[in-house]
C-alpha positions in Angstrom: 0.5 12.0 -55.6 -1.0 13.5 -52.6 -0.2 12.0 -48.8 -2.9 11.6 -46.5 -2.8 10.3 -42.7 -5.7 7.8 -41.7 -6.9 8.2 -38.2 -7.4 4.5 -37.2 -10.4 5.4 -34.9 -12.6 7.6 -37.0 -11.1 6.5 -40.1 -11.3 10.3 -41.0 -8.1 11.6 -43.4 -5.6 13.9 -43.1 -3.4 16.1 -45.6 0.0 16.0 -43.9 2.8 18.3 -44.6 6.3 17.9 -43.6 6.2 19.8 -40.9 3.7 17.1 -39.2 6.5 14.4 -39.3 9.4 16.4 -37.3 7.2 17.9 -34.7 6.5 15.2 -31.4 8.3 12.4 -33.3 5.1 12.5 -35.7 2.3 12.4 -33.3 -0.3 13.9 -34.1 -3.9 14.0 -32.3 -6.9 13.5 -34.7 -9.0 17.1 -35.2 -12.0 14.7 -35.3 -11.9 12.4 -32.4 -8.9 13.4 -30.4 -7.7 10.2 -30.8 -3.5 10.2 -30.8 -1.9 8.2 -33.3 1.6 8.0 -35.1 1.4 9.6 -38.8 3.5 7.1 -40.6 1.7 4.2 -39.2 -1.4 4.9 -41.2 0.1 6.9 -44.7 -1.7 6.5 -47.7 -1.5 8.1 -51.6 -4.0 9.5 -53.4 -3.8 9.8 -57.2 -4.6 13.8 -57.8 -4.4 13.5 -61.8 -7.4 10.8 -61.4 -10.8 11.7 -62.3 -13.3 12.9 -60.1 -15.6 10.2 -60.6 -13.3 7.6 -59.5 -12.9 6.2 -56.5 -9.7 6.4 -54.4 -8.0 3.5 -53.0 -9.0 3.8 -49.2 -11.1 2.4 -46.6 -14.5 3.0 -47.8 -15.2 4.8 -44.3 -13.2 7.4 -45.7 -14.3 11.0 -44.8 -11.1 13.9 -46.3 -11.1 16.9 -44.1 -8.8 19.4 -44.0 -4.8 19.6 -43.6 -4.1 18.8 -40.2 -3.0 22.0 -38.2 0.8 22.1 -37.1 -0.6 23.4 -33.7 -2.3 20.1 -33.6 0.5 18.0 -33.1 1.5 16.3 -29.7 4.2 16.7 -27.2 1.5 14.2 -25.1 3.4 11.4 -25.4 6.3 12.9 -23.0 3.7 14.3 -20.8 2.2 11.0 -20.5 5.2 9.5 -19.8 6.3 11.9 -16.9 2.3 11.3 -15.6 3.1 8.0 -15.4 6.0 8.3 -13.6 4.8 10.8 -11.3 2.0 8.4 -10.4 4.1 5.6 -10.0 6.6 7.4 -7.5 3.2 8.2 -5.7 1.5 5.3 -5.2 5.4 4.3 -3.9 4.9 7.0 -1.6 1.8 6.0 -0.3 2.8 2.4 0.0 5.6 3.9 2.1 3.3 5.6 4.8 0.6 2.7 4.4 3.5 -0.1 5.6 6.0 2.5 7.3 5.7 0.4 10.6 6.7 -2.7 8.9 9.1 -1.6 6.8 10.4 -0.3 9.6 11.0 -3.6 11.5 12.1 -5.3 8.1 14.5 -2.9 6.8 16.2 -1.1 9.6 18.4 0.8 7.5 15.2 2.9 5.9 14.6 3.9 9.8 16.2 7.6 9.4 14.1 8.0 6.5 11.1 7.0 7.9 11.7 9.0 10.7 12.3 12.3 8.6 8.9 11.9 6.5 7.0 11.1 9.5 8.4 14.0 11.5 7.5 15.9 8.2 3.9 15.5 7.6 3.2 15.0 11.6 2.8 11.3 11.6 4.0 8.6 13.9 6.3 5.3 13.8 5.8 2.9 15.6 6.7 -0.6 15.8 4.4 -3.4 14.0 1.1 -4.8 15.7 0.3 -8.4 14.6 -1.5 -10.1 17.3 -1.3 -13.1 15.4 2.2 -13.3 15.5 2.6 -13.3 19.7 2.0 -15.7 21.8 1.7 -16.4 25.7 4.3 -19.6 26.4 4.8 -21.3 29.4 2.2 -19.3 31.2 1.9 -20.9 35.3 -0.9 -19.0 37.5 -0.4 -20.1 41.5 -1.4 -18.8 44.9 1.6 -18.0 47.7 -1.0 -18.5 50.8 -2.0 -15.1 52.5 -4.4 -14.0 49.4 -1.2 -13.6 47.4 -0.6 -15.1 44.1 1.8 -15.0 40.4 1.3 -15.5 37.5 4.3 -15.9 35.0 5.5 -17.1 31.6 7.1 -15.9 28.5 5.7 -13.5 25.2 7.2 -14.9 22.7 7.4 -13.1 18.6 6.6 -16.0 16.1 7.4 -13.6 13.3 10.2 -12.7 11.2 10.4 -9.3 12.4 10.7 -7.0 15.4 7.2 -6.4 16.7 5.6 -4.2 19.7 4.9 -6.1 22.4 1.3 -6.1 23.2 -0.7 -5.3 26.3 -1.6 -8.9 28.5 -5.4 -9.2 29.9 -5.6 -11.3 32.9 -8.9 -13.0 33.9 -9.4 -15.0 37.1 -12.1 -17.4 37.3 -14.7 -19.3 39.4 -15.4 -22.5 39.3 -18.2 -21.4 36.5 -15.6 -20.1 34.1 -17.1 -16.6 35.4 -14.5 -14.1 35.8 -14.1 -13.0 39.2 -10.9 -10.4 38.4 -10.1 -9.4 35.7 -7.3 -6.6 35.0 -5.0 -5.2 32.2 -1.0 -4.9 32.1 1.6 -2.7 30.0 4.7 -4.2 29.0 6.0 -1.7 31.4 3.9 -3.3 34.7 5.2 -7.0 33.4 8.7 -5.6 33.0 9.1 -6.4 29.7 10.6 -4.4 26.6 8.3 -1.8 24.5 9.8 -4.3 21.5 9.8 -8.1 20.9 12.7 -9.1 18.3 12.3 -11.7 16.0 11.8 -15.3 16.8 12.6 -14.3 20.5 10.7 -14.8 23.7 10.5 -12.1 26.7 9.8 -13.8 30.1 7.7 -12.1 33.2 6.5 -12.9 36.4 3.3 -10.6 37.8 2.4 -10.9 41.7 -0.3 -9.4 43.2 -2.9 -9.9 45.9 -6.7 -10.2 46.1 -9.0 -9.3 48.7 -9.9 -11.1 50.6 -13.5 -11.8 50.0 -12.5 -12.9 46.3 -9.7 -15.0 46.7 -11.9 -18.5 48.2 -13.6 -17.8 44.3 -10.7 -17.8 42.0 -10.7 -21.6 40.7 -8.0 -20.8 37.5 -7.1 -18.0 34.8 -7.4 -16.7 31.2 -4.9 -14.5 29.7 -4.3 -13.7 26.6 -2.9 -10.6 24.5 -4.1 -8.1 22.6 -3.1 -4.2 20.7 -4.8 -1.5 22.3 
């Protein structure tokens, strides 16, 4: 009896020697198609002492080429494996620098690493920017007499997170709802923190003064934040 190896794909077959079963744990790659398959998954016996003009008991398909080269079997199987793993740890990787700044503010402890790869390949870390997350609260807008006025209130972080605290635009209007003013402050000018923590609220309180040819226009405010 004679051994034969099927490939499942071509349905071409295969004499296989025993060398073909110890090498890559038995897989082999199909001289045909290329096509990688396990040898003793698809075994089958042909009769040698039968008659040529019978037919053999195989898929009718069935196209007998040549004993499959030792060269020809795989080691592929490991190297897709270590592909795969490679891949995997790089798509983690780029996860890693895609979310650094809020995987900084949600696991503190990876900080120093952060830090290292950053400094590394020349990027930055910074705390996150989610605009949807602040909020303006308990904002008041008065004049003092004299052309001098404040404007006060608290930012406060709605997330669960430490977050950057954003920049404040301040708009004062006329009585119609054009802006008469308007100006932008850093956290620094509002005396606030470069960092809002989580669930927290930072209070401020901005005076200035107008000229005087503006102030008999300025009828209310608008304020509201924003990330530069």
């Amino acid at each position: 009896m004679a051994i034969v190896t099927l490939c499942p794909q071509c349905q071409t077959a295969f004499a296989i020697q025993a060398e073909h079963y110890s090498a890559a744990d038995a897989w082999v790659r199909c001289g045909r198609c290329a096509h990688v398959f396990e040898v003793d998954q698809h075994l089958y016996e042909l009769d040698e002492n039968k008659p040529a003009n019978q037919p053999v008991e195989l898929p009718l398909a069935l196209r007998v080429a040549p004993s499959l080269p030792a060269a020809q079997t795989l080691i592929q199987p490991w190297l897709w494996s270590s592909l795969s793993i490679l891949l995997a740890l790089l798509f983690c990787f780029q996860a890693m620098l895609f979310h650094r700044h809020q995987w900084r503010a949600q696991m503190p402890e990876l900080t120093p690493v952060l830090l290292a790869v950053c400094q590394s390949l020349g990027c930055e870390l910074q705390w996150p920017m989610e605009p949807n997350q602040v909020a303006i609260e308990t904002g008041g807008f008065k004049s003092l007499g004299n052309h001098e006025y404040v404007f006060s209130g608290s930012i406060k972080n709605q997330s669960d997170w430490a977050l950057a605290t954003p920049m404040l635009e301040l708009s004062l209007m006329d009585d119609a709802d054009a802006a008469v003013v308007r100006k932008v402050f850093a956290p620094q000018a509002l005396g606030l923190n470069d960092v809002l923590r989580s669930r927290r609220a930072q209070s401020f309180e901005l005076r200035f003064s107008l000229d005087s040819s503006f102030s008999p226009l300025v009828q209310g405010y608008r304020a509201f934040l924003f990330y530069p």
